[in-house]
N, CA and C atoms as a LAMMPS dump frame, in Angstrom:
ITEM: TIMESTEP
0
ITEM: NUMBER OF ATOMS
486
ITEM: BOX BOUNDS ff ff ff
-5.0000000000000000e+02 5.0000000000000000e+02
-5.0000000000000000e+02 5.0000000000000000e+02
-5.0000000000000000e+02 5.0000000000000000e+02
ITEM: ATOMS id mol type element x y z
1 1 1 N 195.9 264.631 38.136
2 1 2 C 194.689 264.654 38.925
3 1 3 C 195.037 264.846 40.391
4 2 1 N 194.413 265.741 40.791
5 2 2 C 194.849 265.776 42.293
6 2 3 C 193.977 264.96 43.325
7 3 1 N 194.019 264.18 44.43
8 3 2 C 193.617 263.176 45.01
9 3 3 C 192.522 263.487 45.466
10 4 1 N 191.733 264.974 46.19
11 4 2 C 190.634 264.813 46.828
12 4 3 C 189.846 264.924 45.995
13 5 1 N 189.929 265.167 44.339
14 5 2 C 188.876 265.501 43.462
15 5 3 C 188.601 263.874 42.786
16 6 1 N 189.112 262.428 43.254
17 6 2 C 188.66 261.549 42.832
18 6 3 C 187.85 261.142 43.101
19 7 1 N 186.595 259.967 42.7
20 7 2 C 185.592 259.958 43.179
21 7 3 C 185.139 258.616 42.755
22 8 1 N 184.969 257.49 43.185
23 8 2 C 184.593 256.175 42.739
24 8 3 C 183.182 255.98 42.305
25 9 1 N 183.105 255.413 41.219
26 9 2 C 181.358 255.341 40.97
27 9 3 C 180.961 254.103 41.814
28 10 1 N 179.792 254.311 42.472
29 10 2 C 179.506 253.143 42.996
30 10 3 C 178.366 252.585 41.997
31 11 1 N 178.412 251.281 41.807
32 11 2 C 177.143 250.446 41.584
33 11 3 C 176.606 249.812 42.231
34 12 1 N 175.258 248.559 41.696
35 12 2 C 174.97 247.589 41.937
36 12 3 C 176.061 246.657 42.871
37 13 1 N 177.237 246.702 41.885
38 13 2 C 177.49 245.264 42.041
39 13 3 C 178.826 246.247 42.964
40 14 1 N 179.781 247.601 42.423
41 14 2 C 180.461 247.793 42.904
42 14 3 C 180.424 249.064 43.511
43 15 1 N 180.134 247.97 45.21
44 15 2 C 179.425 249.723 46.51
45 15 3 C 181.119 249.821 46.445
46 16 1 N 179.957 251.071 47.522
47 16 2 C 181.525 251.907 48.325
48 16 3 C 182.35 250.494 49.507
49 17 1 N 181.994 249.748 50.012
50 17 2 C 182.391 248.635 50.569
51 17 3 C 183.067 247.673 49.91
52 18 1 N 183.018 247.759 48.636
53 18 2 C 183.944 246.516 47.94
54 18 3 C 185.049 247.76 47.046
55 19 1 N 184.994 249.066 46.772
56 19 2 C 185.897 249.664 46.156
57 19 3 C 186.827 250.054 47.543
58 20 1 N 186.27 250.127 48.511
59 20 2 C 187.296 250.727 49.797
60 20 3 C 187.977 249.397 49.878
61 21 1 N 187.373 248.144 49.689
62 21 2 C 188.265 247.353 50.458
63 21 3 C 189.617 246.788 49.04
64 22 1 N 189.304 247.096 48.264
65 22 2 C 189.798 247.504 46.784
66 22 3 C 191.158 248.684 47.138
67 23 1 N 190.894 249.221 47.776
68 23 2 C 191.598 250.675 48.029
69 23 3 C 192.418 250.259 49.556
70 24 1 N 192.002 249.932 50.222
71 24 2 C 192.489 249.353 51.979
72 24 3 C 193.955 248.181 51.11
73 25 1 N 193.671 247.129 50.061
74 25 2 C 194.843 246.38 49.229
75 25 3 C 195.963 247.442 48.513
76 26 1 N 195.213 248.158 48.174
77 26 2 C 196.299 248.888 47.292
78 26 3 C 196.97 250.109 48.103
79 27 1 N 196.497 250.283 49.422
80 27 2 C 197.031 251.251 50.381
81 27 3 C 198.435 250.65 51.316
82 28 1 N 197.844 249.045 51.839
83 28 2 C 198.647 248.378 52.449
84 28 3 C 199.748 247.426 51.868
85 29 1 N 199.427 246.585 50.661
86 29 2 C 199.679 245.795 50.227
87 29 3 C 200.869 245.891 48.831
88 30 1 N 199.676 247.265 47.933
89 30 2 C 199.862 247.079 46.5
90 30 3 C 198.865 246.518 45.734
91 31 1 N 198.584 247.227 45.014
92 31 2 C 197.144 246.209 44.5
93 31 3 C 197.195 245.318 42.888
94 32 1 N 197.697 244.174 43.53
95 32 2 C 197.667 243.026 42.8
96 32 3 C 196.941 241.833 42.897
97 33 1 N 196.781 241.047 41.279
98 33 2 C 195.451 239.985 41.55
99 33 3 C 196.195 239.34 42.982
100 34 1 N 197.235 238.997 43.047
101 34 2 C 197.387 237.977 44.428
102 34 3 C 196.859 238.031 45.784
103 35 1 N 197.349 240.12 45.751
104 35 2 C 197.087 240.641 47.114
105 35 3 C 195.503 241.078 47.131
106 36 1 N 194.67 241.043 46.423
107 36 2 C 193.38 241.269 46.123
108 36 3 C 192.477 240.008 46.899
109 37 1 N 193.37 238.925 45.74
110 37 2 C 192.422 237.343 45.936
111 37 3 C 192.795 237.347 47.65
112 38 1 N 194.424 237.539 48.425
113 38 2 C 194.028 237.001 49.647
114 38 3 C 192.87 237.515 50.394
115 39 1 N 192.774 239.103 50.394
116 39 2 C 191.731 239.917 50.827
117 39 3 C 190.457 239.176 50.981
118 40 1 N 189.943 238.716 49.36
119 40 2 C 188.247 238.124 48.992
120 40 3 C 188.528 237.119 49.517
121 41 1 N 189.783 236.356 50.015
122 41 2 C 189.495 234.664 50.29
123 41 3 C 188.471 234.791 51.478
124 42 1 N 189.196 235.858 52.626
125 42 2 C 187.965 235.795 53.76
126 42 3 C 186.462 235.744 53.798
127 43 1 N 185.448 235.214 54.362
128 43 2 C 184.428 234.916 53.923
129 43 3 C 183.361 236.237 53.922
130 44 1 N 184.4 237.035 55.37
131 44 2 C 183.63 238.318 55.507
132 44 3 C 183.549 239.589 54.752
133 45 1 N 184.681 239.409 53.718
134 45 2 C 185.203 240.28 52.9
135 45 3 C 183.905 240.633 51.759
136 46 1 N 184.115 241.746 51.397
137 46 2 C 182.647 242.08 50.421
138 46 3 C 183.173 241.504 49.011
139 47 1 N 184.211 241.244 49.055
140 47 2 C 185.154 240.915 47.542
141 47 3 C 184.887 239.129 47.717
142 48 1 N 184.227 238.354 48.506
143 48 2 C 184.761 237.191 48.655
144 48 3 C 183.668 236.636 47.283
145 49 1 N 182.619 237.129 47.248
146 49 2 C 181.577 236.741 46.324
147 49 3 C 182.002 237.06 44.623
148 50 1 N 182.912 237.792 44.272
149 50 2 C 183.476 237.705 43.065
150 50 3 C 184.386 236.711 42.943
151 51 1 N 184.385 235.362 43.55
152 51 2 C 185.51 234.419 43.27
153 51 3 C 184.736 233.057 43.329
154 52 1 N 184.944 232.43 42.384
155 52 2 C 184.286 230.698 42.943
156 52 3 C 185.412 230.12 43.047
157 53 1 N 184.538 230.109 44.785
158 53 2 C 185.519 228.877 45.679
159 53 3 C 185.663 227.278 45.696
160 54 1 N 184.633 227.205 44.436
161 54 2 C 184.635 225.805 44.236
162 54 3 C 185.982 225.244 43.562
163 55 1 N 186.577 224.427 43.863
164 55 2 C 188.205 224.416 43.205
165 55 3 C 187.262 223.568 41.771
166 56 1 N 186.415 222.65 41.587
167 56 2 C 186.307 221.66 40.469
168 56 3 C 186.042 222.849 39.791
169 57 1 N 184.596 223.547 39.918
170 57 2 C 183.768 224.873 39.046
171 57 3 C 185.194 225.258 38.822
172 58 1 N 185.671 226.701 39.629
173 58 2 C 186.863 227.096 39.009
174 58 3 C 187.584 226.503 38.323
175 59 1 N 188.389 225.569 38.555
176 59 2 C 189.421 224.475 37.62
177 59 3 C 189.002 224.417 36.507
178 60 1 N 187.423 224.387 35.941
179 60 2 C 187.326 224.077 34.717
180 60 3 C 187.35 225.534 34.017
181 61 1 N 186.507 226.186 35.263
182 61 2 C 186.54 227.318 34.246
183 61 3 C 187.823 228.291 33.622
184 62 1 N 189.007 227.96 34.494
185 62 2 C 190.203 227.968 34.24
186 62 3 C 190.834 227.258 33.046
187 63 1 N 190.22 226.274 32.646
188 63 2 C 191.254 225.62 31.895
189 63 3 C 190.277 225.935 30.506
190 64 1 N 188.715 226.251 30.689
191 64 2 C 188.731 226.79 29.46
192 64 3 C 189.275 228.031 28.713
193 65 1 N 189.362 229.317 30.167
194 65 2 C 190.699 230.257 29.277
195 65 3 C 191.544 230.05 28.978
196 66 1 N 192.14 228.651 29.274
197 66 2 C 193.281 228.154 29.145
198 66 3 C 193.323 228.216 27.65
199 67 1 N 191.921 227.624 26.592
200 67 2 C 191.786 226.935 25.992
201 67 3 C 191.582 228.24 24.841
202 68 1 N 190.801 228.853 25.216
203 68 2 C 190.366 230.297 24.57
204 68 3 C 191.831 231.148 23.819
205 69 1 N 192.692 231.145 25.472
206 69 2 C 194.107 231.611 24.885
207 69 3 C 195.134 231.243 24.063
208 70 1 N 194.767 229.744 23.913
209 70 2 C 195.333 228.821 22.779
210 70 3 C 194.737 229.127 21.647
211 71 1 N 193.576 229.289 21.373
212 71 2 C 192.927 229.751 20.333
213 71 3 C 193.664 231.357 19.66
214 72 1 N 193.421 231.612 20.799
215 72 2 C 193.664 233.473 20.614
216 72 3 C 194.969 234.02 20.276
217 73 1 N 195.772 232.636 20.453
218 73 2 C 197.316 233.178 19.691
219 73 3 C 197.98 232.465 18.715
220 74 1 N 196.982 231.423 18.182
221 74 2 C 197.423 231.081 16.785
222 74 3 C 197.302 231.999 15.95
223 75 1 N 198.481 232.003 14.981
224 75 2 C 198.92 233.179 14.212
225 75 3 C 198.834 232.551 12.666
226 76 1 N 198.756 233.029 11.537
227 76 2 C 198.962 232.302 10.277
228 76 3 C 199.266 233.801 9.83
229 77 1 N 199.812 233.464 8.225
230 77 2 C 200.814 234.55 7.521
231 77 3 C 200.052 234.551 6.146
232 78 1 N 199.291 235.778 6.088
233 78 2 C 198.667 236.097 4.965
234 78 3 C 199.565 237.143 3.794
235 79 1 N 199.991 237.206 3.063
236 79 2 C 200.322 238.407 1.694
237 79 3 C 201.601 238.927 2.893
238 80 1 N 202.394 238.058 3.377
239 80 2 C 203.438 238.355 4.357
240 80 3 C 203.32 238.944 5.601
241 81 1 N 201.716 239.32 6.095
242 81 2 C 202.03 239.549 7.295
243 81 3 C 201.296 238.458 8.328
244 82 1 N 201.476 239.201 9.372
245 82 2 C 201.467 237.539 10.781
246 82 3 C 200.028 238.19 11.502
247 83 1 N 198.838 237.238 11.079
248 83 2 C 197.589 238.001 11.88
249 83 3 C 197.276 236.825 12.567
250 84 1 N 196.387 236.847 13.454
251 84 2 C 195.624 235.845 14.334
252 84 3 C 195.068 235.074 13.338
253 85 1 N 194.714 234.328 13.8
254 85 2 C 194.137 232.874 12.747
255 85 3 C 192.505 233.27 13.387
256 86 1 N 192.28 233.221 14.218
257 86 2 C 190.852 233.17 14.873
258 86 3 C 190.276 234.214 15.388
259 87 1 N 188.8 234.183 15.236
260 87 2 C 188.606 235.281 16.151
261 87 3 C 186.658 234.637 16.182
262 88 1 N 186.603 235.324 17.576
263 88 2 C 184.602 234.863 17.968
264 88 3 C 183.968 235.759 17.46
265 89 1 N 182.913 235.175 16.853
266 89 2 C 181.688 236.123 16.308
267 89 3 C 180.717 235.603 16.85
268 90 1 N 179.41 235.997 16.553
269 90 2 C 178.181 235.491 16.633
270 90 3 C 177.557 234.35 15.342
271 91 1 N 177.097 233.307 15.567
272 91 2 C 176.405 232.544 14.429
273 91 3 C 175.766 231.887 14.993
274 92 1 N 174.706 232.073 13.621
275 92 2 C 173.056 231.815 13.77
276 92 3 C 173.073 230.345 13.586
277 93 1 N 172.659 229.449 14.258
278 93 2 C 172.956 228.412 13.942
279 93 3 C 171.632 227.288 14.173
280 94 1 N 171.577 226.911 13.29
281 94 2 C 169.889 226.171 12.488
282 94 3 C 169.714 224.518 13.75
283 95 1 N 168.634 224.049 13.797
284 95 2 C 168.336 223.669 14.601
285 95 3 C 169.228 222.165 14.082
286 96 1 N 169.801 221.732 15.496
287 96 2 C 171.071 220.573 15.404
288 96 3 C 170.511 219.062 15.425
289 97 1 N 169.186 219.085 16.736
290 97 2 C 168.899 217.751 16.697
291 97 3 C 167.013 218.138 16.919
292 98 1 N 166.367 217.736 16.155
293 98 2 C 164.495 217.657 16.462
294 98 3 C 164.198 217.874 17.468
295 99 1 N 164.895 218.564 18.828
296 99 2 C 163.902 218.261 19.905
297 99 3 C 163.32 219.455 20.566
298 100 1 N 162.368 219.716 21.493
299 100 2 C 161.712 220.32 21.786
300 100 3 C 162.995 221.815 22.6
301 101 1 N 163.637 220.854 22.977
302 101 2 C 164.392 221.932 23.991
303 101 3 C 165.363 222.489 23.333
304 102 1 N 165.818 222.718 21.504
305 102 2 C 166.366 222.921 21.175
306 102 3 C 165.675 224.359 20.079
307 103 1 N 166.1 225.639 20.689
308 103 2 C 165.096 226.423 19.819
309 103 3 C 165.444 226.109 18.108
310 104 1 N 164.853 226.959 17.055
311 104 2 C 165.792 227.191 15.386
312 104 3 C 165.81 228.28 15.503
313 105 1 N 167.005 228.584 14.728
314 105 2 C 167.738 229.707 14.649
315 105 3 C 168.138 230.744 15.874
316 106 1 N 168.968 229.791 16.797
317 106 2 C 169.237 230.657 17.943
318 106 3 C 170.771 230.999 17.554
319 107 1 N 171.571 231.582 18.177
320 107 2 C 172.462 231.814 17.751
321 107 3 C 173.347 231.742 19.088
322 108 1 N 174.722 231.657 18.675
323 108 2 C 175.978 231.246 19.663
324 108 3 C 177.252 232.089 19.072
325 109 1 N 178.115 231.621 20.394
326 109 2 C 179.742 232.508 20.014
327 109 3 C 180.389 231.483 19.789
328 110 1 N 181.184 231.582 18.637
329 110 2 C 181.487 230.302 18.282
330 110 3 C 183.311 231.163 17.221
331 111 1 N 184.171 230.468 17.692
332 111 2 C 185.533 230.96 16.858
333 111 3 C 185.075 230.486 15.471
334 112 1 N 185.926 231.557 14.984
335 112 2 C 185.927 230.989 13.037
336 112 3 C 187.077 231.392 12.408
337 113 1 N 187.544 231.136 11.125
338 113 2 C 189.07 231.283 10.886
339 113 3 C 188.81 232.971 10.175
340 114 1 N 189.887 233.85 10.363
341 114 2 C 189.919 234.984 9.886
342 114 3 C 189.751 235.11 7.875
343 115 1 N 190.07 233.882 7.108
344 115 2 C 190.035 234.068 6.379
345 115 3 C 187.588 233.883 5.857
346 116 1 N 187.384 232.822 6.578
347 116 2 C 186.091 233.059 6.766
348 116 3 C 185.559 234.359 7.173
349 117 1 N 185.875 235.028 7.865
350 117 2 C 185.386 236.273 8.64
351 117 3 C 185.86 237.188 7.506
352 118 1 N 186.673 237.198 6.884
353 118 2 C 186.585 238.269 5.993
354 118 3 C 186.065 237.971 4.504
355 119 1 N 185.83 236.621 4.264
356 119 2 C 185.328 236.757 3.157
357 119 3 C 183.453 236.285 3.339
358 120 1 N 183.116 236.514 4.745
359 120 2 C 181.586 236.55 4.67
360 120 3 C 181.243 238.021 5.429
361 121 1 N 180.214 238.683 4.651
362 121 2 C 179.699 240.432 5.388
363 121 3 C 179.082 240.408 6.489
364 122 1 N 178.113 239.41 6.962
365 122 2 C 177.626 239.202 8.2
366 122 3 C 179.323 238.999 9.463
367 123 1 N 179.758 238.209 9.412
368 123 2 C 180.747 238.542 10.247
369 123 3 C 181.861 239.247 10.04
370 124 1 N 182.011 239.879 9.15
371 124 2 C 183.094 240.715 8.963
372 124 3 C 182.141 241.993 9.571
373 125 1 N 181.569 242.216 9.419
374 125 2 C 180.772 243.591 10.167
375 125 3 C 181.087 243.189 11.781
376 126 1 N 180.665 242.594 12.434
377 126 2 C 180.432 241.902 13.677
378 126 3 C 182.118 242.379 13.897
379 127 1 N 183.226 241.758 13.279
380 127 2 C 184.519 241.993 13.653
381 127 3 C 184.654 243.371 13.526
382 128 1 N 184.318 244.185 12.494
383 128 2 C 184.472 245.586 12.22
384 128 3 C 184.12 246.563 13.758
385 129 1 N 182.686 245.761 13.723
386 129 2 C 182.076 246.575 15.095
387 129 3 C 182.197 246.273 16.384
388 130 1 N 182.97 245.068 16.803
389 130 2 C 184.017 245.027 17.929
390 130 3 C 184.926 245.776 18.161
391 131 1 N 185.927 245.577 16.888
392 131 2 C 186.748 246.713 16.906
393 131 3 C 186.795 248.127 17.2
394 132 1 N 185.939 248.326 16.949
395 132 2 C 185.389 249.893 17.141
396 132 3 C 184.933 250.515 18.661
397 133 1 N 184.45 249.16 18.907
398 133 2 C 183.933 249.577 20.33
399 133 3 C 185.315 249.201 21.129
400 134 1 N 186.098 248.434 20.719
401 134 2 C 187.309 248.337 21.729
402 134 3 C 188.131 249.166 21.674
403 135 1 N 188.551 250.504 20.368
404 135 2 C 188.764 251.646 20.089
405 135 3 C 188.141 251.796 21.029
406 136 1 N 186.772 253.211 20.924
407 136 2 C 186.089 253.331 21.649
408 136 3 C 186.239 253.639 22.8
409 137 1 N 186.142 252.284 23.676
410 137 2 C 186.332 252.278 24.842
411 137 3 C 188.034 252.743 25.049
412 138 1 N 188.988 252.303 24.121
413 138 2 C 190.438 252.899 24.629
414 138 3 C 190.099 254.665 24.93
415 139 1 N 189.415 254.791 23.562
416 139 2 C 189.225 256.713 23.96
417 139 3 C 189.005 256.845 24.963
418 140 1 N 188.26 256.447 25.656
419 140 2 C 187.296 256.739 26.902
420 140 3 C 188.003 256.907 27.891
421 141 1 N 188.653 255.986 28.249
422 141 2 C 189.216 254.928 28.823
423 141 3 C 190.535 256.514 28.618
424 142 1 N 191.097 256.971 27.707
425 142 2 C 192.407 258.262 27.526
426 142 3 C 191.808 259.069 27.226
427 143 1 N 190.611 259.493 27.665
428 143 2 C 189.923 261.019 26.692
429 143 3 C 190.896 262.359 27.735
430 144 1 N 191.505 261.697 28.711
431 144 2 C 192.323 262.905 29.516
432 144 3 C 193.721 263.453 28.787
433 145 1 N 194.173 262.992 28.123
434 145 2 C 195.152 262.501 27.36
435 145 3 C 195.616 263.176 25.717
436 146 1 N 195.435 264.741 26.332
437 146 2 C 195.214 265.549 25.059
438 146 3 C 196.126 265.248 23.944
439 147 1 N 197.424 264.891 24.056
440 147 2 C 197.983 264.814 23.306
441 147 3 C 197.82 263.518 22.375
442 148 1 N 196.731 263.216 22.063
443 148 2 C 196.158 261.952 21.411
444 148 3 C 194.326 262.621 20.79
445 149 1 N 194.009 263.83 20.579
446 149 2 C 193.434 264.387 20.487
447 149 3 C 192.689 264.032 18.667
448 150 1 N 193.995 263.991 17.825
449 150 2 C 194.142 263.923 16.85
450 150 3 C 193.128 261.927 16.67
451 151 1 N 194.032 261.45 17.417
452 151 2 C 193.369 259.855 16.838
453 151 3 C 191.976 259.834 17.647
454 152 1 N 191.492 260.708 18.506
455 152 2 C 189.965 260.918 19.189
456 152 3 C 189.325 261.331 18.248
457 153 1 N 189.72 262.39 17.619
458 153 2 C 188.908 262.531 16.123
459 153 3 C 188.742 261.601 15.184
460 154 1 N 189.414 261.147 15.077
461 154 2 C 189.34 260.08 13.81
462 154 3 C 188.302 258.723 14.301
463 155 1 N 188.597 258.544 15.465
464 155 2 C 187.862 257.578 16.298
465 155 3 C 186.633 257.639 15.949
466 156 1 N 186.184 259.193 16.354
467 156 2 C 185.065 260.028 16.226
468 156 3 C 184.273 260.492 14.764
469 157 1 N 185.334 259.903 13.49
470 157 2 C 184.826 259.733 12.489
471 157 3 C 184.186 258.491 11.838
472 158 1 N 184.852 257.857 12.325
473 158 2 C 184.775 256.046 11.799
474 158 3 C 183.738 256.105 12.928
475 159 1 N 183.048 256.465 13.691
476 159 2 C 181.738 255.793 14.403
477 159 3 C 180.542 256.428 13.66
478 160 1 N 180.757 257.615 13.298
479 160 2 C 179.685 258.346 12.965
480 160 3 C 179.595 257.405 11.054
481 161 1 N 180.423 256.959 10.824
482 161 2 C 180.384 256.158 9.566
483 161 3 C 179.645 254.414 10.146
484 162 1 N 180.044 254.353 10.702
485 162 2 C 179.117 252.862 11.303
486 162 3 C 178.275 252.839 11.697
């Protein structure tokens, strides 16, 4: 790609003011989470509002990826091979205690063991069609990338089947 033909999408959330200053890190610095976060620490910075500065808020919300990633790399050994033990779906889940503020049948993300997920069709679809979109998005994400042309097709078959 040659440099003057790049072109940043701006959004809502990401103007031309928070991708330049995105670009000003990775011009001077290198652009890494460290050299990023010092950038947003300033208050004036357009990046400062993607970070909670609350150390308690953050802290927790930290230690629940903490908690997520513990989840996310237990491994168990099925017919000899080594798959994840867990994975989040969606479930519908029936009303817990009588009270008003509690809808029925709302539903949540909730981990479940892989051998559950594949032996029920409601979430084994749900896993099927994650997958796909996280494919998907890899295409997207390499559609420049001719020499991978071959697994874009196939990509491109298994969606039109879902």
């Amino acid at each position: 790609m040659k440099k003057e033909k790049i072109q940043y999408k701006n959004t809502e959330k990401f103007t031309q003011e928070v991708i330049g200053e995105v670009l000003e890190v990775q011009e001077k610095f290198g652009l890494t989470a460290e050299n990023l976060l010092k950038k947003a620490s300033k208050k004036s910075s357009s990046l400062y509002e993607f970070f909670d500065w609350d150390n308690s808020s953050a802290g927790e919300k930290w230690r629940l990826q903490q908690a997520r990633n513990v989840i996310n790399e237990i491994k168990i050994v099925v017919e000899d091979k080594e798959i994840y033990a867990f994975e989040s779906v969606i479930v519908n889940v029936e009303e817990l205690k009588p009270t008003a503020s509690i809808q029925k049948g709302f539903n949540k993300r909730e981990y479940k063991s892989i051998v559950e997920i594949m032996n029920k069709e409601e979430y084994r679809k749900q896993l099927v069609q994650r997958a796909l979109a996280e494919v998907i998005y890899w295409k997207e994400r390499h559609s420049e990338l001719t020499e991978l042309s071959e697994i874009f097709s196939l990509i491109k078959e298994t969606k039109k089947k879902w």
